[in-house]
N, C-alpha and C positions, 0 to 999 in steps of 0.2 A: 175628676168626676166624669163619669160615664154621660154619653147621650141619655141612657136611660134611667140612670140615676136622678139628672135634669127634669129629665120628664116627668117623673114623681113626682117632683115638687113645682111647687109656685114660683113666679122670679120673687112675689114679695117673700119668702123664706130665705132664696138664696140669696136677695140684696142682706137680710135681715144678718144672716150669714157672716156674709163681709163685711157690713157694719158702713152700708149704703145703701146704693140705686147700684143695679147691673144692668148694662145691656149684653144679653144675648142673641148671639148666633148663630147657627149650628154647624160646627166645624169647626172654628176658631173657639181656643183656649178663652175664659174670662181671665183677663187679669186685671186685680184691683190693687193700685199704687197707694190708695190714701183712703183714710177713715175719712168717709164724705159726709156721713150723720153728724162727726164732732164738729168738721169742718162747717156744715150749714146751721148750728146752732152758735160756734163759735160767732159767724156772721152775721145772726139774728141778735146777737145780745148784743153787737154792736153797732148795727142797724147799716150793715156796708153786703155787697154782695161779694161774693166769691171772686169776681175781674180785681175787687179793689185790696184783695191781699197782698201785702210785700212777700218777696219771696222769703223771710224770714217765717212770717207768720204762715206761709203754706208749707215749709219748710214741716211745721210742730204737725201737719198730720198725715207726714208721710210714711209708712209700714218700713220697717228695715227688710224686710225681704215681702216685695208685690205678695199677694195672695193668687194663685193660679189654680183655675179650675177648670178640668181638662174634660 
């Protein structure tokens, strides 16, 4: 994805996007490793934060190939 592509849009579209929160930079690629929406509702149903996931459980929400947006 183009800088100006970016610029278009919202970050809220392009977290929306990725199926998170993005932070952008400009010049560096985003790359998103994990679904961080399923991950912070997974968290909320179980009333733990995100530090208190085993790595099994972070394991389930991570993308087989990162999502990179250039």
């Amino acid at each position: 994805m183009s800088d100006n592509k970016i610029s278009e849009q919202t970050l809220d579209d392009i977290a929306h996007e990725a199926g998170g929160y993005v932070d952008y930079v400009p010049g560096r690629p985003l790359i998103v490793e994990a679904d961080y929406r399923a991950m912070s509702r997974y968290c909320i149903e179980r009333g733990i934060t995100s530090d208190e996931l085993t790595e099994e459980e972070y394991k389930m929400f991570l993308y087989d190939e990162p999502l990179i947006y250039k």
